[in-house]
C-alpha positions in Angstrom: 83.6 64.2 112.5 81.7 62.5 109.3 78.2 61.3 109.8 77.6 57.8 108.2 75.2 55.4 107.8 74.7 52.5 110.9 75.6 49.7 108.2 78.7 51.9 106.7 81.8 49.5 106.2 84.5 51.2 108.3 81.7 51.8 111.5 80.6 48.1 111.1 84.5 47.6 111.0 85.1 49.8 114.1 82.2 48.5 116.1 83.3 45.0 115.8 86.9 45.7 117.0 85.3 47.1 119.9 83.0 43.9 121.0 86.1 41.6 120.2 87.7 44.1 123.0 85.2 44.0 125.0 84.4 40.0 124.9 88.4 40.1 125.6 88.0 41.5 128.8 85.0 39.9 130.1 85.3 36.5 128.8 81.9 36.4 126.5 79.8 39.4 125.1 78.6 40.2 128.1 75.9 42.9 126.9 72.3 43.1 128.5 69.4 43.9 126.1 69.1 44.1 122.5 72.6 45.7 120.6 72.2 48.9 118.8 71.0 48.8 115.4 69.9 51.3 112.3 66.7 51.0 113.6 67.5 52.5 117.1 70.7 55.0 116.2 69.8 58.5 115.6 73.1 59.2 114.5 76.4 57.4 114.1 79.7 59.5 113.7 83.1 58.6 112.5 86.5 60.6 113.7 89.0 60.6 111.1 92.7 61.4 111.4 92.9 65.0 109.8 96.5 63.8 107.6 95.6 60.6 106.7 91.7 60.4 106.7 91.8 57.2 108.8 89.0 56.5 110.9 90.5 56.4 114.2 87.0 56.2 116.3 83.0 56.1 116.5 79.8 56.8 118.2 76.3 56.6 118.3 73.3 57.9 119.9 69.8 56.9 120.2 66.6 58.5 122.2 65.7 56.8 125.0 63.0 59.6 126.1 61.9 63.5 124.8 64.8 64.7 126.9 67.2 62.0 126.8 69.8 60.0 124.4 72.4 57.3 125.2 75.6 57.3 123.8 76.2 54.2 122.4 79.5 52.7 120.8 82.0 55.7 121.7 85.5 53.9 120.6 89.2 54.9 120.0 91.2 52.4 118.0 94.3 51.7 120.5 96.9 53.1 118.7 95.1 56.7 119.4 94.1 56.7 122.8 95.0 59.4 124.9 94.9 62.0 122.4 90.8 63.2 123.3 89.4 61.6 120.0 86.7 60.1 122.8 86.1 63.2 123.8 85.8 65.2 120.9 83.3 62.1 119.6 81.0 62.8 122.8 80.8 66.4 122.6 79.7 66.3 119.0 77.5 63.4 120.2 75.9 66.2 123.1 75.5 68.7 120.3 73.7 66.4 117.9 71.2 65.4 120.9 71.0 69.1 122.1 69.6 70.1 118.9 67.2 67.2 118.7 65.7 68.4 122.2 68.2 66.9 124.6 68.6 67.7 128.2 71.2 65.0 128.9 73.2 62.6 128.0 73.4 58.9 129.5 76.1 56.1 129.0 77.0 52.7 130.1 80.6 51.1 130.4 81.4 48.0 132.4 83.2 47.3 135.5 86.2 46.4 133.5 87.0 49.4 131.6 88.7 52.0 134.3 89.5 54.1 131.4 86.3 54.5 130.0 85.0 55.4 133.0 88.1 57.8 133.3 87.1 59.4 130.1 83.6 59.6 131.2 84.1 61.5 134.6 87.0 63.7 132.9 84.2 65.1 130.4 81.8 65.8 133.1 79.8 62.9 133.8 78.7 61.6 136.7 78.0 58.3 138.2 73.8 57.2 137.9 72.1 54.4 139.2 72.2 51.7 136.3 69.0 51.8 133.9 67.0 50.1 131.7 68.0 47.1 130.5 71.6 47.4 132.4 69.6 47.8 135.8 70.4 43.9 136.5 73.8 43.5 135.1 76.6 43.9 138.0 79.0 44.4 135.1 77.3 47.9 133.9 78.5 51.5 135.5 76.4 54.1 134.3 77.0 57.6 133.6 74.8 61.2 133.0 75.5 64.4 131.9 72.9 67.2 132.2 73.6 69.0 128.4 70.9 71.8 128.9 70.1 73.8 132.3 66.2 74.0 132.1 65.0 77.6 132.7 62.1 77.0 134.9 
C-alpha cells in the first residue's frame, strides 16, 4: 500500500475509471451529495502490483464522526479482481481509521454492484440502514463494520 496525495496522477486516474464504471451501469453519475475531495479524505491509498509496481487499486477514507470513517473510492482495476486487492485496501483502510480513534467503518455501494456488496459482506460487514446523504437514494446499500469492541 503507498499513501498518496488526493490530486496524485495515477489515484485521479484510478478514480475516474471507476465513475466511468459506475455511470456504465447506472446510466448517469448517479451519486447523492457532494464527491470526495482533498478537503474531506483523511487518507487515500494506492495498491500496487508487487512485480511490476502497477497500481492495480485505491481507497479513501474520511471522518464522518469521533468514532466513525467512510470508506470512500475502494476500486480494483478489472483485470485484478478476484485476487483480494479490495480487501487488502479495506483492512489497511480499518487500520488507518483505528489509529485515528475509529470504532467502525461505514461504506456505500449501489444496488447494481452484487460484487461489491459480495466483497463487503465477505470482509465482515454488515448491511445498515442508508445514511447521510445516501438516506434518500434507492440506488445506495450501505455497509458497517464495528473495528474496535468498546471496553465499557
Amino acid at each position: 500500500m503507498e499513501t498518496v496525495s488526493w490530486d496524485d496522477p495515477v489515484g485521479v486516474r484510478l478514480r475516474l475509471e471507476q465513475q466511468a464504471e459506475i455511470s456504465e451501469r447506472y446510466g448517469a453519475d448517479t451519486e447523492p451529495g457532494p464527491k470526495p475531495s482533498e478537503t474531506d479524505v483523511d487518507l487515500f491509498l494506492l495498491a500496487r502490483d508487487a512485480e511490476t509496481a502497477v497500481a492495480v487499486g485505491c481507497g479513501g477514507m474520511r471522518r464522518l464522526d469521533e468514532e466513525t470513517f467512510e470508506a470512500r473510492r475502494v476500486y480494483v482495476t478489472p483485470v485484478w479482481r478476484g485476487r483480494q486487492i479490495g480487501e487488502v485496501l479495506l483492512r489497511a483502510l480499518e487500520e488507518a481509521a483505528v489509529a485515528k480513534g475509529a470504532v467502525r467503518m461505514r461504506l456505500e455501494t449501489g444496488t447494481a454492484q452484487p460484487e461489491s456488496q459480495r466483497l463487503y459482506e465477505r470482509c465482515g460487514y454488515h448491511r445498515i440502514d442508508r445514511f447521510g446523504y445516501y438516506a434518500d437514494s434507492p440506488q445506495s446499500v450501505c455497509f458497517e463494520r464495528i473495528l474496535v469492541v468498546s471496553a465499557a
